[in-house]
matplotlib code that plots the C-alpha trace (Angstrom):
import matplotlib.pyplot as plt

x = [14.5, 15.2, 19.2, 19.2, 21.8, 23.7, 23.9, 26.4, 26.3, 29.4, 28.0, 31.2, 34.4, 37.8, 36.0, 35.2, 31.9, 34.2, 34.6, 31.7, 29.1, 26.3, 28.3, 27.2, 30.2, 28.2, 27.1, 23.5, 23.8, 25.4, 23.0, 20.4, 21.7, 22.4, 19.4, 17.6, 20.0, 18.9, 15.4, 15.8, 17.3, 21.1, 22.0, 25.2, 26.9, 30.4, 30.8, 33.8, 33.8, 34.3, 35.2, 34.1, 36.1, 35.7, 38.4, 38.0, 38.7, 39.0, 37.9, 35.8, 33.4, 32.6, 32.5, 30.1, 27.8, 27.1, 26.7, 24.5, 22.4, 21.7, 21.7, 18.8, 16.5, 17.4, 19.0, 21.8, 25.7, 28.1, 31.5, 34.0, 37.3, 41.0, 43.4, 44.9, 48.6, 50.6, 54.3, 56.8, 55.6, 56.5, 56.8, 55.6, 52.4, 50.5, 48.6, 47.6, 46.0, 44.0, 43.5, 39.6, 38.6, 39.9, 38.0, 34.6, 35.0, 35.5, 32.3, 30.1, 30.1, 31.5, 30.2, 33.2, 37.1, 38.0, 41.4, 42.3, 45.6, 48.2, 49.1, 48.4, 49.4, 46.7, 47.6, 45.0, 44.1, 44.5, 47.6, 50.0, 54.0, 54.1, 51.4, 52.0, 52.9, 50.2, 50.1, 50.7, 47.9, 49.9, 49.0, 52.1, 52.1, 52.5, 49.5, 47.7, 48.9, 48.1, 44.6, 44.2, 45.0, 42.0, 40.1, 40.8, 41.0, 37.3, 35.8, 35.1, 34.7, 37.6, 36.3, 38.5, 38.9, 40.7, 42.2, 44.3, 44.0, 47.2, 45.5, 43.3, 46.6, 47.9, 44.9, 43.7, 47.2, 47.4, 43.6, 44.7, 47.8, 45.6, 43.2, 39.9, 36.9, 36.3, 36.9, 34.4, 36.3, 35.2, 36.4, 37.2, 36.6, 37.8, 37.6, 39.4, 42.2, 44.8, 44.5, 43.0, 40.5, 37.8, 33.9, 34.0, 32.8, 35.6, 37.4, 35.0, 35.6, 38.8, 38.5, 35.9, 38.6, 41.3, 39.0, 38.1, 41.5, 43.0, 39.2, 36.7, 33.1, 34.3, 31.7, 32.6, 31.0, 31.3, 32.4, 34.7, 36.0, 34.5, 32.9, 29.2, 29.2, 25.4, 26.5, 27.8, 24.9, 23.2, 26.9, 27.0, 23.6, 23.5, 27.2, 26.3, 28.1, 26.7, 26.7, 28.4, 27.2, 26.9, 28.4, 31.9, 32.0, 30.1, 31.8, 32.9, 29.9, 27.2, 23.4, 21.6, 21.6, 23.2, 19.4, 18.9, 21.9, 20.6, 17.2, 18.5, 20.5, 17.3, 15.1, 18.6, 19.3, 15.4, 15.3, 17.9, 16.4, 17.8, 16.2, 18.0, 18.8, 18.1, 20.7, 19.4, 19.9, 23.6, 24.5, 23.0, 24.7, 28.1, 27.5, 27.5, 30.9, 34.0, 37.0, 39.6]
y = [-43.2, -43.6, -44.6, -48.1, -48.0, -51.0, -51.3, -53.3, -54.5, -55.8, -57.5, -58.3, -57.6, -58.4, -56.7, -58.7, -58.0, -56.4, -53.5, -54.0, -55.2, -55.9, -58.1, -61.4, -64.2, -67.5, -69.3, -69.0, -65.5, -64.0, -65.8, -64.6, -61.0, -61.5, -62.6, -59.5, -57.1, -58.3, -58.6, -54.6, -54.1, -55.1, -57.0, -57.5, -59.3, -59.2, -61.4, -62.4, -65.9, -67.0, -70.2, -71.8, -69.9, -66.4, -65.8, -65.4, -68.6, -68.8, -72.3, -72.4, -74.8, -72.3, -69.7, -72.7, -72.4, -69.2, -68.3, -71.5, -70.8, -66.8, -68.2, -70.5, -67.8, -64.7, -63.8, -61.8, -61.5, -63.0, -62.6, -63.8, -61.9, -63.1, -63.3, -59.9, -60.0, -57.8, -57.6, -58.6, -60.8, -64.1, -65.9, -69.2, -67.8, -66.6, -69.6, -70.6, -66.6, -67.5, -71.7, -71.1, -68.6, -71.1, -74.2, -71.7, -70.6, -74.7, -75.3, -72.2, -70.1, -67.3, -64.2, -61.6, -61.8, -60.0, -57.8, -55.2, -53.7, -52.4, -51.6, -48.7, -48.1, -48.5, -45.7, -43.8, -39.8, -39.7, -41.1, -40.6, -40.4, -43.6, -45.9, -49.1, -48.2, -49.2, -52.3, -52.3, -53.9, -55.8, -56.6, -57.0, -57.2, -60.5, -61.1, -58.7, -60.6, -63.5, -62.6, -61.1, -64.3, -66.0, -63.2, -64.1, -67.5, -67.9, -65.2, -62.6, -59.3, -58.1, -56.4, -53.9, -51.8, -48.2, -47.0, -44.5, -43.0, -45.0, -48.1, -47.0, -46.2, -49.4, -51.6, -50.2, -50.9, -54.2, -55.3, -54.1, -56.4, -59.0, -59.2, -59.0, -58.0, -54.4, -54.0, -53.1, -49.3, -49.4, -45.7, -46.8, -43.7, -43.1, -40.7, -42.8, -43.7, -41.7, -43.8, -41.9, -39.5, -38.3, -38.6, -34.9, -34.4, -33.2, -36.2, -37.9, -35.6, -35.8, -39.6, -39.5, -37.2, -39.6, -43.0, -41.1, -41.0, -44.5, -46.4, -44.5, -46.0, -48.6, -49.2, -47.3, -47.2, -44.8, -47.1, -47.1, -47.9, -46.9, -44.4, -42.9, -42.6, -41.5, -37.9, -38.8, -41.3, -38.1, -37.2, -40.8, -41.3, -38.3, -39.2, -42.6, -44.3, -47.3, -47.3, -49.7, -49.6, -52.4, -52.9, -53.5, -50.1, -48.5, -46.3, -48.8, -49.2, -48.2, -49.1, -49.8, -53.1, -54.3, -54.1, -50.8, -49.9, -51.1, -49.8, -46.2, -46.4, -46.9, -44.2, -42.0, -43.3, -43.1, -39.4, -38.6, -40.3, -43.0, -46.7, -49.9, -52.3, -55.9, -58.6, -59.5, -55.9, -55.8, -59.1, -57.1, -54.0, -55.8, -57.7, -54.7, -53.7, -54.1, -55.8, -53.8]
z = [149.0, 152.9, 153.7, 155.0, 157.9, 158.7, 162.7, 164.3, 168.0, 170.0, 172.7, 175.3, 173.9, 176.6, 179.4, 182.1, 184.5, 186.8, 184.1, 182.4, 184.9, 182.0, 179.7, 178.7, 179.1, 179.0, 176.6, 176.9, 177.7, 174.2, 172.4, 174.3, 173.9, 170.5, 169.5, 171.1, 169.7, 166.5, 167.0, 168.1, 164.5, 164.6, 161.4, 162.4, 165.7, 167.1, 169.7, 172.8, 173.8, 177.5, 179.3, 181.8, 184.6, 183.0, 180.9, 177.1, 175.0, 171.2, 171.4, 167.2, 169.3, 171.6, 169.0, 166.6, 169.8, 170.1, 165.9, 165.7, 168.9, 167.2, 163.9, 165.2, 166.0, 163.9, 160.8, 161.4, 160.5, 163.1, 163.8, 166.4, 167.5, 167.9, 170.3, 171.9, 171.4, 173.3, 173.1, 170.0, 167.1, 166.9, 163.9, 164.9, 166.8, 163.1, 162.3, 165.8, 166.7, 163.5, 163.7, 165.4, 162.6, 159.9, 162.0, 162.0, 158.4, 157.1, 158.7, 157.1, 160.7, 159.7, 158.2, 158.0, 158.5, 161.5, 160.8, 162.6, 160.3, 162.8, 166.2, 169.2, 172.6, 175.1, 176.9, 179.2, 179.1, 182.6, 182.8, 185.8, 186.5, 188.6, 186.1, 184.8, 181.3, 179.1, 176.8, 173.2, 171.3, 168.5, 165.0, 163.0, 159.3, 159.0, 160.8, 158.7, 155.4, 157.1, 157.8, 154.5, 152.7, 154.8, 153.6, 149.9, 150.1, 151.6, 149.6, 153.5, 153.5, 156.4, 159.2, 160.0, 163.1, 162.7, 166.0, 164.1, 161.0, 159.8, 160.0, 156.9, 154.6, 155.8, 155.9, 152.2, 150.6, 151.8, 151.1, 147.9, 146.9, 148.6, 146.2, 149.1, 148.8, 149.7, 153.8, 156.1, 158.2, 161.9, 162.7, 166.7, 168.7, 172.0, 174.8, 178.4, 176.2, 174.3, 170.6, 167.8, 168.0, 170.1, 169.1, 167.2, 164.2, 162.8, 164.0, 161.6, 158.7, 158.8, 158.9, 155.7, 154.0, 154.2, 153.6, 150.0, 149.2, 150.3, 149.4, 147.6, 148.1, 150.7, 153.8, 157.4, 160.8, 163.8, 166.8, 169.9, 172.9, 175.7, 173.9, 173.5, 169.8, 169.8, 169.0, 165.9, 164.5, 162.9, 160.8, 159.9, 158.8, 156.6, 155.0, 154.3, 157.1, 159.4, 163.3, 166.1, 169.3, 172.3, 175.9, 173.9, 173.1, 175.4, 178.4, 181.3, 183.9, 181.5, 182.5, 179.7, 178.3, 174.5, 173.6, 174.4, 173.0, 170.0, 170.1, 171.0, 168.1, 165.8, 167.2, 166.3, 162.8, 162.3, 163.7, 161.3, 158.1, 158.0, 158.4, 159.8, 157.3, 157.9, 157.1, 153.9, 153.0, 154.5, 152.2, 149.1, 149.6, 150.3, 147.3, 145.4, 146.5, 144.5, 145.3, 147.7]

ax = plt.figure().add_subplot(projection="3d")
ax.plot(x, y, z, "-o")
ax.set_aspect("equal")
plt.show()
């Protein structure tokens, strides 16, 4: 029986064209993307919003027209991020990071609950004496407990992003006393910055390793940031795993397209013995899935 794959495409992310010169910021352009990435075999989206003058928004009716403009053409799951919050937490600001996923999820437009269980340093590789130190990237537990309850209340799967191996201890214990259904692992690979662990496959061994012990039998990917992870589609495949790849990911000024991303992603997952599984098939095998 061939291993259906789930593949997972990021389309933007925080990156502006300046980084990233290929990313889609309007409107009309994600859905476009998003609906070709999916036509190429991504069952799953992950998608940045952007205003009007370039700058991400988290306005949900932004978000509504971009899942209901891929929606409209393609069947595929789609999922929205949250604000970026660096710095200390602040009690008062939990609700309002999450107020556009609650408005998406009342009205059907959501597909996953995006939860990313701790927080990292952005610090570069190439770091020098006189930088700017880097930002912290923070998810504090009461956000995490926070999202978690979302997770519950509306019956989501939480899609969460490991930058470190702690996040998996963490995310698994609290997804536990939660009461979710079993997480999605993004194992978030890097190379330009310091976080975590470099695209190896040990790195990803030792990740598996420590996944069996915290959640035995839940879903993982291989992904990144600003990361090639297309070394490592032929360990995932044959371990069971699923693949992220898109212009999110992929290393700043890449030339290929979230489409061919996607598409090289297939021929690799296909050359490996794998097939990519459509949505439908995603929805199945996450319904088989147990809670936590």
């Amino acid at each position: 029986m061939t291993r259906k794959t789930w593949i997972e495409v990021a389309l933007n992310g925080g990156w502006s064209p300046r980084h990233q010169p290929g990313v889609p910021v309007t409107v009309e352009t994600i859905v476009a993307e998003g609906i070709a990435a999916a036509r190429a075999g991504a069952a799953i989206i992950h998608t940045h919003a952007y205003a009007a003058d370039g700058t991400q928004t988290f306005d949900w009716q932004v978000y509504a027209r971009i899942i209901e403009g891929i929606r409209a053409e393609v069947d595929a799951l789609v999922y929205p991020s949250y604000p970026f919050t660096p710095g200390v937490d602040v009690a008062g600001e939990t609700a309002p990071r999450f107020a556009h996923l609650e408005a998406l999820a009342e009205r059907g437009l959501l597909d996953f609950a995006v939860i990313d269980p701790g927080s990292v340093n952005l610090s570069l590789r190439t770091t020098k004496a006189d930088a700017r130190p880097a930002v912290t990237y923070v998810n504090p537990e009461a956000h995490i407990r926070h999202a978690l309850a979302f997770a519950q209340r509306h019956g989501f799967h939480p899609a969460f992003a490991i930058y470190e191996p702690g996040f998996t201890r963490a995310g698994a214990a609290l997804a536990r006393v939660a009461g979710v259904k079993a997480p999605v692992y993004r194992f978030m690979f890097a190379e330009r910055f310091a976080f975590g662990f470099p695209p190896r496959p040990w790195a990803l061994a030792a990740h598996l390793a420590l996944l069996a012990e915290e959640a035995p039998g839940a879903p993982w990917m291989v992904a990144g940031l600003t990361v090639d992870v297309r070394p490592l589609i032929g360990e995932a495949v044959a371990a069971g795993g699923h693949i992220r790849v898109g212009l999110e990911d992929a290393p700043l000024g890449s030339a290929m397209t979230n489409r061919a991303w996607v598409e090289d992603a297939v021929r690799l997952v296909r050359q490996h013995g794998g097939e990519p599984a459509t949505a439908a098939e995603v929805r199945q095998g996450l319904k088989a899935l147990a809670v936590g």
